[in-house]
OpenMM code with the backbone's topology and positions (N, CA, C; nanometers):
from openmm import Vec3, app, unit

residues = "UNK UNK UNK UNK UNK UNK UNK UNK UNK UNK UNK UNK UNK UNK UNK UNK UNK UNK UNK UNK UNK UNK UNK UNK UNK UNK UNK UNK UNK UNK UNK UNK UNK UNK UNK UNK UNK UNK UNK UNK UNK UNK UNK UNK UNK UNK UNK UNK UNK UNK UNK UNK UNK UNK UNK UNK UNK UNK UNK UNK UNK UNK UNK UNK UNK UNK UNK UNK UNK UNK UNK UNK UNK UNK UNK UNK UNK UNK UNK UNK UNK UNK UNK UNK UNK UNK UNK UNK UNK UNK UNK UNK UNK UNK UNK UNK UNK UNK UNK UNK UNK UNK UNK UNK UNK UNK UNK UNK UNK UNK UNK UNK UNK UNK UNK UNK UNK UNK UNK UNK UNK UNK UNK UNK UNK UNK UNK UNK UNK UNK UNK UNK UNK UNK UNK UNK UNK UNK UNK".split()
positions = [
    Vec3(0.0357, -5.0147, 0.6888),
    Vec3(0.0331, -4.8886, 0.7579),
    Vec3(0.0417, -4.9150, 0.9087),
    Vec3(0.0665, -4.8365, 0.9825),
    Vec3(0.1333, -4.8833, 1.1384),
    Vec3(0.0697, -4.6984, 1.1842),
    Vec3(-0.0075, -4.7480, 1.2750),
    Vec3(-0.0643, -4.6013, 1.3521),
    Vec3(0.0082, -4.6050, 1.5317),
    Vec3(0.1110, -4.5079, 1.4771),
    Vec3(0.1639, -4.5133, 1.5404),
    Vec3(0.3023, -4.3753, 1.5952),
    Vec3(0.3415, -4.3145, 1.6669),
    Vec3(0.4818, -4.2089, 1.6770),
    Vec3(0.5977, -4.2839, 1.7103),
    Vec3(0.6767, -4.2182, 1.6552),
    Vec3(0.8135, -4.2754, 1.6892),
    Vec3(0.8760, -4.1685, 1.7977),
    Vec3(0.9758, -4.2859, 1.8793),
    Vec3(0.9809, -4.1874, 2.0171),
    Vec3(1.1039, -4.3208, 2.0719),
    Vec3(1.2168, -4.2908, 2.1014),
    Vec3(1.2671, -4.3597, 2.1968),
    Vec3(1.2902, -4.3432, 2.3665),
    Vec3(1.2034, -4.2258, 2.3745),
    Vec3(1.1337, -4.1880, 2.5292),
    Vec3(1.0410, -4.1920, 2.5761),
    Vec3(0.9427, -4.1847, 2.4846),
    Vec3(0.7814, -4.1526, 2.5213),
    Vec3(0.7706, -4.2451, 2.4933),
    Vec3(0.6245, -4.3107, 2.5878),
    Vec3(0.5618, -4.4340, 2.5966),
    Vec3(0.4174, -4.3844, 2.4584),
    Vec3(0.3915, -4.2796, 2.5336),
    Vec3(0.2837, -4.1782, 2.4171),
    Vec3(0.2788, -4.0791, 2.3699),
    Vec3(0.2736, -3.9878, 2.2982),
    Vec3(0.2623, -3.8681, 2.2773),
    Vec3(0.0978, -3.8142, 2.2653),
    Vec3(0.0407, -3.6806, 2.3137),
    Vec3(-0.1102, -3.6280, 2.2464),
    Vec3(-0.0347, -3.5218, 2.1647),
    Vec3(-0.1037, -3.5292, 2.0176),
    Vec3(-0.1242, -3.4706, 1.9089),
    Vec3(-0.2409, -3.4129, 1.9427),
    Vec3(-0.2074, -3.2501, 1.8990),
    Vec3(-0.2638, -3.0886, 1.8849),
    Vec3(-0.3081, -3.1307, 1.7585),
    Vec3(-0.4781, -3.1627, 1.7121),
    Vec3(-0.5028, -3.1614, 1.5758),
    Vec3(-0.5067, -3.0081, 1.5069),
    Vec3(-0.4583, -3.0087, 1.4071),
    Vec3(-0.4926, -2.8740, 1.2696),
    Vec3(-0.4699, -2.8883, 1.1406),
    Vec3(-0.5620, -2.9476, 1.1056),
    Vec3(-0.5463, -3.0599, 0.9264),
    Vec3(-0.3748, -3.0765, 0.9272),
    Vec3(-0.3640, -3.0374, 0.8179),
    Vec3(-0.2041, -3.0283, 0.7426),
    Vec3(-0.0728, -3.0161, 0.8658),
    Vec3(-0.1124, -2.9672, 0.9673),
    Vec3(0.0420, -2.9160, 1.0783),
    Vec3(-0.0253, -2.9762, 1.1842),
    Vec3(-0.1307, -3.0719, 1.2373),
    Vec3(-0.1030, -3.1286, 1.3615),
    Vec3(0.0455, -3.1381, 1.4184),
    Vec3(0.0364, -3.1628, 1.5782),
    Vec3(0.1492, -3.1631, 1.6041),
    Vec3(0.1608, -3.2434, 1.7481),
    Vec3(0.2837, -3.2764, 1.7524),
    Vec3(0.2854, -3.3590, 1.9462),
    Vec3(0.3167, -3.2271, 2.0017),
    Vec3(0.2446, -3.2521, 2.0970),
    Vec3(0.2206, -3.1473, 2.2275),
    Vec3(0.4001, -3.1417, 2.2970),
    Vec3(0.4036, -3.2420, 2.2930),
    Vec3(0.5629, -3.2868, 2.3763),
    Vec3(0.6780, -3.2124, 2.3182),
    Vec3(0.6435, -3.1893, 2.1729),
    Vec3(0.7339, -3.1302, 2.0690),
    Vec3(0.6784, -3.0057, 2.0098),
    Vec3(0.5916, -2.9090, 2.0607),
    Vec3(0.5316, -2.8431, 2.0014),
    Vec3(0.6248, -2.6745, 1.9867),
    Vec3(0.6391, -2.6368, 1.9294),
    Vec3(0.7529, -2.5109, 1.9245),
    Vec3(0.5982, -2.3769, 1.9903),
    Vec3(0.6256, -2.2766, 2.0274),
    Vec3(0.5980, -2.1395, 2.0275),
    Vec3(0.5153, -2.1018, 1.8982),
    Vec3(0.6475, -2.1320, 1.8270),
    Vec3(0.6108, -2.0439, 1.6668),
    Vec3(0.5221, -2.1561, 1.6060),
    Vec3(0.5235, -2.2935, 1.6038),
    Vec3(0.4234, -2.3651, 1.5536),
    Vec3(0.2812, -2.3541, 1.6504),
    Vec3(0.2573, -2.3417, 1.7567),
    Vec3(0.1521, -2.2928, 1.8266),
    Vec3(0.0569, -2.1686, 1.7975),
    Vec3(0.1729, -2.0855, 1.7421),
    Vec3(0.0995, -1.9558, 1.6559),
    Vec3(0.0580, -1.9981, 1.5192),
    Vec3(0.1228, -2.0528, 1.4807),
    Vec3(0.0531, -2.1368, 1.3318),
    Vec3(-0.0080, -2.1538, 1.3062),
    Vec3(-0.0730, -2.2208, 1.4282),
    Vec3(-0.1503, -2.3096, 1.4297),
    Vec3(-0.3089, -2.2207, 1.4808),
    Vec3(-0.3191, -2.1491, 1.5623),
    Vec3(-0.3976, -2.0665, 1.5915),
    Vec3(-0.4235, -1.9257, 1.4496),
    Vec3(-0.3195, -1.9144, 1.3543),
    Vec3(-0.3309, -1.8469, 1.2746),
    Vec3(-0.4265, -1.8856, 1.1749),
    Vec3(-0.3264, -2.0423, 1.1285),
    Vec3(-0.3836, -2.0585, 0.9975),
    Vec3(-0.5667, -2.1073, 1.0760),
    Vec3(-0.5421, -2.1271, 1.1772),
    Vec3(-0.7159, -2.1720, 1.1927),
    Vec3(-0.8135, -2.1119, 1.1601),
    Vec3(-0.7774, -1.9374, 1.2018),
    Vec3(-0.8697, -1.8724, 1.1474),
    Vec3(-0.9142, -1.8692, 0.9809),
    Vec3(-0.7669, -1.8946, 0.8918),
    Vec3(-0.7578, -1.9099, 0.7409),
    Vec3(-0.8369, -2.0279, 0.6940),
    Vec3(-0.8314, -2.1047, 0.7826),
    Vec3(-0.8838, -2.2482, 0.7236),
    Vec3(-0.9929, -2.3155, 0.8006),
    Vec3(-0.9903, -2.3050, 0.9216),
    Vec3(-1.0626, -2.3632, 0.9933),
    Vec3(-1.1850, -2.4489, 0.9218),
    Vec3(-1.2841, -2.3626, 0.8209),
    Vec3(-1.4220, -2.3994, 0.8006),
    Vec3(-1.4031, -2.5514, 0.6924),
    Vec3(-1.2511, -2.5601, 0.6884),
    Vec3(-1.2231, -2.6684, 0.5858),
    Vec3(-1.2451, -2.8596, 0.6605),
    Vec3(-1.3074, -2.9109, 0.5767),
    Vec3(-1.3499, -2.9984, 0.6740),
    Vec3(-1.2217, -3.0649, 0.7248),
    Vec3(-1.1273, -3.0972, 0.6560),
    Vec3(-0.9558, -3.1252, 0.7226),
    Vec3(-0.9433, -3.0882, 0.8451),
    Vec3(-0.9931, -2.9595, 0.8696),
    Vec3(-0.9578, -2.8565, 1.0293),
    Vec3(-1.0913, -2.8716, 1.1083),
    Vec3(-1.1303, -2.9892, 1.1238),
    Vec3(-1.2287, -3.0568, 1.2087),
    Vec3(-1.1684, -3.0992, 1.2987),
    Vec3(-1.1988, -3.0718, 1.4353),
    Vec3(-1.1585, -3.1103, 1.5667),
    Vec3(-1.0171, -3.0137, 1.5691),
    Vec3(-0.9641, -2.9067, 1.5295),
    Vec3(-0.8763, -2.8464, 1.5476),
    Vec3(-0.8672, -2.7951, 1.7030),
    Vec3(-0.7614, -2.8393, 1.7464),
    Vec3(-0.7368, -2.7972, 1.8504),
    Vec3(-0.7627, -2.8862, 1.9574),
    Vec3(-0.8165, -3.0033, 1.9441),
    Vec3(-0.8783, -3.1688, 2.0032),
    Vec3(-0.7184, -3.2281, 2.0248),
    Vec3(-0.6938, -3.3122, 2.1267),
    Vec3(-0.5807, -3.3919, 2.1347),
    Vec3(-0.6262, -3.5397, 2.1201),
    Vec3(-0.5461, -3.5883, 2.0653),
    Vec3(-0.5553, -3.7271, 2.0279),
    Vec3(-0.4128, -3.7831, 2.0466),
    Vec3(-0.4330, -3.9004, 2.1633),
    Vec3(-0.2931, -3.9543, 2.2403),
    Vec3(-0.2908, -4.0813, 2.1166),
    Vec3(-0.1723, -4.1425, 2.1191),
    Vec3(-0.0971, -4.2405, 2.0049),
    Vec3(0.0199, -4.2619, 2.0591),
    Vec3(0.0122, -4.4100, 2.0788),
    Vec3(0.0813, -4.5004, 2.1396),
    Vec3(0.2403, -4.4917, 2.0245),
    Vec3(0.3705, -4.4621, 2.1075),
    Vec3(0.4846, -4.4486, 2.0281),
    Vec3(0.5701, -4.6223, 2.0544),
    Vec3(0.6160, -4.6129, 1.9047),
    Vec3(0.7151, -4.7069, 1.8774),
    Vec3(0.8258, -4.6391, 1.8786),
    Vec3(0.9675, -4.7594, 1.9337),
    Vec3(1.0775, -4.6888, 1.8566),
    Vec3(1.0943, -4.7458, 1.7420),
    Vec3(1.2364, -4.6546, 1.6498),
    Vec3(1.2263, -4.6682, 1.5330),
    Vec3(1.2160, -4.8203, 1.4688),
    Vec3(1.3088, -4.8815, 1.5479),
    Vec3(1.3652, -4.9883, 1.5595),
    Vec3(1.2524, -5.0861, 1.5266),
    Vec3(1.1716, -5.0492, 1.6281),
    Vec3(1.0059, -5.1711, 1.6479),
    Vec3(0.9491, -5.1569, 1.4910),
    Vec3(0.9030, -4.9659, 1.4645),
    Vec3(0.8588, -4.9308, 1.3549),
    Vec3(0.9106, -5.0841, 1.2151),
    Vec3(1.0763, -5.0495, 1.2247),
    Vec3(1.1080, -5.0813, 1.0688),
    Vec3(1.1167, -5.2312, 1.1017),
    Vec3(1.0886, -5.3249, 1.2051),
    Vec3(1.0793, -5.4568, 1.2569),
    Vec3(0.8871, -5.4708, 1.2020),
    Vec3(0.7990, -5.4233, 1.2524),
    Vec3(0.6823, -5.3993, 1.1940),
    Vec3(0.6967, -5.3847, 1.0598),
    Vec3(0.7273, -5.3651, 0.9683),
    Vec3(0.7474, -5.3350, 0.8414),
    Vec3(0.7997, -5.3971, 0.7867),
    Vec3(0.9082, -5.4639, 0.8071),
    Vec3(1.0056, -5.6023, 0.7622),
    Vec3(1.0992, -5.5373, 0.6823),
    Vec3(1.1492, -5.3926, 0.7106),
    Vec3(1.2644, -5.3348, 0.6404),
    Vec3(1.4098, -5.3122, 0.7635),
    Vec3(1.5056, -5.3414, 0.6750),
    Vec3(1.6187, -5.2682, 0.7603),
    Vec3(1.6914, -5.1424, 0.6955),
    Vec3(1.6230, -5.0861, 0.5731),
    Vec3(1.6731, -5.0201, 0.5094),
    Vec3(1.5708, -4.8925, 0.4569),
    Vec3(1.6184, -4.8118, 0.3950),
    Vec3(1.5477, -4.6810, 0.3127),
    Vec3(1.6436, -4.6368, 0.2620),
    Vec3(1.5252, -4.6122, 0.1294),
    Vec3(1.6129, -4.5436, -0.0047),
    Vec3(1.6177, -4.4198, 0.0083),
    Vec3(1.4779, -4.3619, 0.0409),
    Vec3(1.4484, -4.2492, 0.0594),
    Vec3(1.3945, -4.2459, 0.1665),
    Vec3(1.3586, -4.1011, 0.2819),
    Vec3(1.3107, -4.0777, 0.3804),
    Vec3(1.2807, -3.9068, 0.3954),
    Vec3(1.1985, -3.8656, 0.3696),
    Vec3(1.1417, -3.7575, 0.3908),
    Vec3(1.0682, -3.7208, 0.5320),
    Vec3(1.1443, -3.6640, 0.6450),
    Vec3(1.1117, -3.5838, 0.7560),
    Vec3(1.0367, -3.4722, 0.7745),
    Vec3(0.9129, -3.4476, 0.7726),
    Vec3(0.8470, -3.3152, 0.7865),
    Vec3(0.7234, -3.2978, 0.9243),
    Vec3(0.8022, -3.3619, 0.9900),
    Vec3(0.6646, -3.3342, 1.1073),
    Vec3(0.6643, -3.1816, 1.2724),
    Vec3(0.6808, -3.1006, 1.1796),
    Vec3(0.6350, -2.9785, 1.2169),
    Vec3(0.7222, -2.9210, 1.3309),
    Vec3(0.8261, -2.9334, 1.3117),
    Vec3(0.9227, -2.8338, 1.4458),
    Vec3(0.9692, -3.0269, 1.5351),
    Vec3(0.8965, -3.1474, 1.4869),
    Vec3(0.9990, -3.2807, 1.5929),
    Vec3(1.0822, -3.3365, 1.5379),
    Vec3(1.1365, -3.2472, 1.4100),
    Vec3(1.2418, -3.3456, 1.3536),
    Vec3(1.4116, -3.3808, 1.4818),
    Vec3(1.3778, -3.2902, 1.5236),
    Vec3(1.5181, -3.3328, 1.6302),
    Vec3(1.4901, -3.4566, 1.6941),
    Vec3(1.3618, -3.4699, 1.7057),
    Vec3(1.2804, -3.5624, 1.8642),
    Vec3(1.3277, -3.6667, 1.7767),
    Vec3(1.2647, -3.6964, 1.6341),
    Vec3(1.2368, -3.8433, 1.5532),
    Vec3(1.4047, -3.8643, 1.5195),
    Vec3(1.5257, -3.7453, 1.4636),
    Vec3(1.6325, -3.7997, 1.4580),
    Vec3(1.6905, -3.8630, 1.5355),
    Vec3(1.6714, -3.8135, 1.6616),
    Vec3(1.7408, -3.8363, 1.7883),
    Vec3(1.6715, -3.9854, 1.8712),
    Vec3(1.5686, -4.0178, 1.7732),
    Vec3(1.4979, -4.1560, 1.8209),
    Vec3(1.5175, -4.2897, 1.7350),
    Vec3(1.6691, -4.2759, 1.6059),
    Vec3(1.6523, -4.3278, 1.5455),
    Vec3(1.7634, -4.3971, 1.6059),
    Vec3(1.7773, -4.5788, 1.6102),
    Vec3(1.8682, -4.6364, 1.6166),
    Vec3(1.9463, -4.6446, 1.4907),
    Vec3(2.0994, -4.5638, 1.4906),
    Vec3(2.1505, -4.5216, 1.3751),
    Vec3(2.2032, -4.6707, 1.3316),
    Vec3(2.2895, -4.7294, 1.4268),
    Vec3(2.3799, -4.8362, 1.4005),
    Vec3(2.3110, -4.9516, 1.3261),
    Vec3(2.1782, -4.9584, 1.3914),
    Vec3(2.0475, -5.0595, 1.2901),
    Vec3(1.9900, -5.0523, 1.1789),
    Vec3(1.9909, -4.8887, 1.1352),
    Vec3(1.9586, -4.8723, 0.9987),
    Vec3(2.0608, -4.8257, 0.8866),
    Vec3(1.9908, -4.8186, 0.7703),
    Vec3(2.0979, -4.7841, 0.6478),
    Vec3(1.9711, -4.6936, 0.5759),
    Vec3(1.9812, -4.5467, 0.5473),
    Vec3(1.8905, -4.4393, 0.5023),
    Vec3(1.9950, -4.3945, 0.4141),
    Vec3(1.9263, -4.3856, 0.2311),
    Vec3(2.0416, -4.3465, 0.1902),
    Vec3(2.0113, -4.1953, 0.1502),
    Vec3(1.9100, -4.1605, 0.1307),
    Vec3(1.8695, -4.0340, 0.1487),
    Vec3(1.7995, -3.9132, 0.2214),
    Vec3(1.7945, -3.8530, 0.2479),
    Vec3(1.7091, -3.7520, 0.3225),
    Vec3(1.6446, -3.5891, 0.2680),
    Vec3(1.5406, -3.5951, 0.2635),
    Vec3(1.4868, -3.4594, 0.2978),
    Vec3(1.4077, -3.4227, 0.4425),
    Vec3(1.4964, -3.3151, 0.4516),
    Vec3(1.4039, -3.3241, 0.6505),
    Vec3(1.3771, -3.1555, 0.6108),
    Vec3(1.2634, -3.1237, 0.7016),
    Vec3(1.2287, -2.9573, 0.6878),
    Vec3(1.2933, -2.9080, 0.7809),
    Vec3(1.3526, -2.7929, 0.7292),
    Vec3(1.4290, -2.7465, 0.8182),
    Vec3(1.4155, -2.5687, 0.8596),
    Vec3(1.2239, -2.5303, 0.8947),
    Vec3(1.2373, -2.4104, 0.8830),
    Vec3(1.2507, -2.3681, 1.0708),
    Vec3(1.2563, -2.4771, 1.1179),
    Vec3(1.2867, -2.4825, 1.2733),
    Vec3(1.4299, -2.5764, 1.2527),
    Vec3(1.4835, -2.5393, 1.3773),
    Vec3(1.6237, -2.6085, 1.4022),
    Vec3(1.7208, -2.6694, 1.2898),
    Vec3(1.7118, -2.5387, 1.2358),
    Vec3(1.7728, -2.5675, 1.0603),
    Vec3(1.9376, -2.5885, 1.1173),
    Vec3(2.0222, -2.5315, 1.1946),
    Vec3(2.1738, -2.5504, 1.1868),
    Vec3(2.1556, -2.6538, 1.2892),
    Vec3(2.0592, -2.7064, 1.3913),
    Vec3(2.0769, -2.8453, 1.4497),
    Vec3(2.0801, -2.9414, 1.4039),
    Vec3(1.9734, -2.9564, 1.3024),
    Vec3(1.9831, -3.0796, 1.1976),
    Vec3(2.0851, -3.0878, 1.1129),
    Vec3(2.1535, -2.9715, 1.0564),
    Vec3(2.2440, -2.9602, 0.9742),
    Vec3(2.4006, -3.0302, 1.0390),
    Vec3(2.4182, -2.9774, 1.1477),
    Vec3(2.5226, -3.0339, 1.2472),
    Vec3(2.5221, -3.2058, 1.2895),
    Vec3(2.3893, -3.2251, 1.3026),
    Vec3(2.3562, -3.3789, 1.3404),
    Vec3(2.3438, -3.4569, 1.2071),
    Vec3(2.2936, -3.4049, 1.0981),
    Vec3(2.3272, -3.4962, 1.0063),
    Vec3(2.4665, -3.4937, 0.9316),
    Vec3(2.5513, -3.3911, 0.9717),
    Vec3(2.6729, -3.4201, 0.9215),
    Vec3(2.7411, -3.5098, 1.0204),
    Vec3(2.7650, -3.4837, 1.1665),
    Vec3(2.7583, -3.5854, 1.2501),
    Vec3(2.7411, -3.7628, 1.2223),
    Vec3(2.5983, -3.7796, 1.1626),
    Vec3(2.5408, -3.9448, 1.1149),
    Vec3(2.6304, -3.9457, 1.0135),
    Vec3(2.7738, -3.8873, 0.8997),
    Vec3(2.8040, -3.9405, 0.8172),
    Vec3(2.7139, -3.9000, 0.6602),
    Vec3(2.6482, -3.7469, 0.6433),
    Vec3(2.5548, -3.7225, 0.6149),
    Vec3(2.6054, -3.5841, 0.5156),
    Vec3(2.5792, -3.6116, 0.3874),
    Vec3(2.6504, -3.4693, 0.2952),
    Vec3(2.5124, -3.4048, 0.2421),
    Vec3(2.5386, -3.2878, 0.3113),
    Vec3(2.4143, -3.1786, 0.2335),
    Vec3(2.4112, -3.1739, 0.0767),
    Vec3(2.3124, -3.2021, 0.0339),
    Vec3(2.3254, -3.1467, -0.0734),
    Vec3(2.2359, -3.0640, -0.2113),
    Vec3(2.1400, -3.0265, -0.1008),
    Vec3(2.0610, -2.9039, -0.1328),
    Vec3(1.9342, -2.8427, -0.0836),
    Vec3(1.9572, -2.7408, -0.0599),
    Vec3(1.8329, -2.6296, 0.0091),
    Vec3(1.7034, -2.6336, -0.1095),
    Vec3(1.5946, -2.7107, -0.0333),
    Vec3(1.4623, -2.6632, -0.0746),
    Vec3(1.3404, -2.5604, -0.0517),
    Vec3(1.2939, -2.5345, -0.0641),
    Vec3(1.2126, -2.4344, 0.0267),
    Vec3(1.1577, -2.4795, 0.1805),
    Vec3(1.1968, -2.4496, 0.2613),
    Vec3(1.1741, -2.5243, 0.3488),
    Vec3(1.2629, -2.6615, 0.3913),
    Vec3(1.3133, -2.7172, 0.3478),
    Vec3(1.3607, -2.8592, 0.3693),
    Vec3(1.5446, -2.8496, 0.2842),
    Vec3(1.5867, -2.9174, 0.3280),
    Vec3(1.6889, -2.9555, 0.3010),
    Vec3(1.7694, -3.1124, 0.2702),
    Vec3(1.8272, -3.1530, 0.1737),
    Vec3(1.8191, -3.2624, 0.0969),
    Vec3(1.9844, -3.2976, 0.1440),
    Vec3(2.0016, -3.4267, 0.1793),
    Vec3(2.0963, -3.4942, 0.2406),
    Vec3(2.1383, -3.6381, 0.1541),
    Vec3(2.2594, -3.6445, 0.1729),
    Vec3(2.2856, -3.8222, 0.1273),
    Vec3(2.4090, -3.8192, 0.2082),
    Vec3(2.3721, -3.9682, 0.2204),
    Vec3(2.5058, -4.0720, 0.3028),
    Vec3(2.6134, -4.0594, 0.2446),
    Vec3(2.7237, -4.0030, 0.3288),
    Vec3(2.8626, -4.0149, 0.2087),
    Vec3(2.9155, -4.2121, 0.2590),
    Vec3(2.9036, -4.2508, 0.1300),
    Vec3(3.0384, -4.3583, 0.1340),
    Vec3(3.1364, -4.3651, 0.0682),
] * unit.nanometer
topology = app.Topology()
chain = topology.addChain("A")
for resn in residues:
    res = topology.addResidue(resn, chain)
    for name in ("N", "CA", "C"):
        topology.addAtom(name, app.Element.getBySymbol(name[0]), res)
């Protein structure tokens, strides 16, 4: 396990805690800010939603370092869901270094950006989940 954000700009990011949807401050949307103040009232008393609303800074890797830490150059699968930064983490990935042969990324924020950028990487949609959307590498 590696505690750690991926970022090929940021040295750090502080994470907005709220159990399940924490989020980086750096990347934080409007509409996930209301979320987040919503569901608190829904959940708050849950011990998960302890320190809600507390920032906690975390030192970022790029991807690169990440999958060098790990001793992979590859993924079979890769599931993206971190709350409105999927642009930040795509856009931090050294493409030419890795080989990802699948994807699910959530896409209920910047759904036609990701859609455009992963067709862009060489990338065939190939199905809407609730929330997320399911990708593979064309070769």
């Amino acid at each position: 396990m590696v505690n750690a954000c991926v970022s090929k700009s940021l040295r750090s990011m502080s994470f907005v805690l709220a159990g399940g949807i924490s989020s980086a401050k750096e990347t934080l949307t409007e509409r996930h800010r209301k979320r987040i103040v919503r569901d608190k009232i829904t959940y708050g008393k849950h011990k998960n939603w302890a320190h809600t609303s507390e920032t906690v800074k975390v030192d970022c890797l790029t991807f690169r370092q990440l999958m060098r830490t790990v001793g992979r150059n590859s993924i079979d699968y890769f599931s993206l869901d971190v709350e409105g930064a999927e642009m930040h983490i795509l856009n931090s990935i050294e493409w030419e270094d890795i080989n990802i042969d699948v994807f699910t990324i959530e896409t209920d924020q910047h759904r036609e950006e990701i859609l455009s950028f992963m067709k862009q990487k060489g990338y065939k949609w190939i199905q809407k989940l609730q929330g997320d959307d399911i990708f593979r590498k064309i070769k």
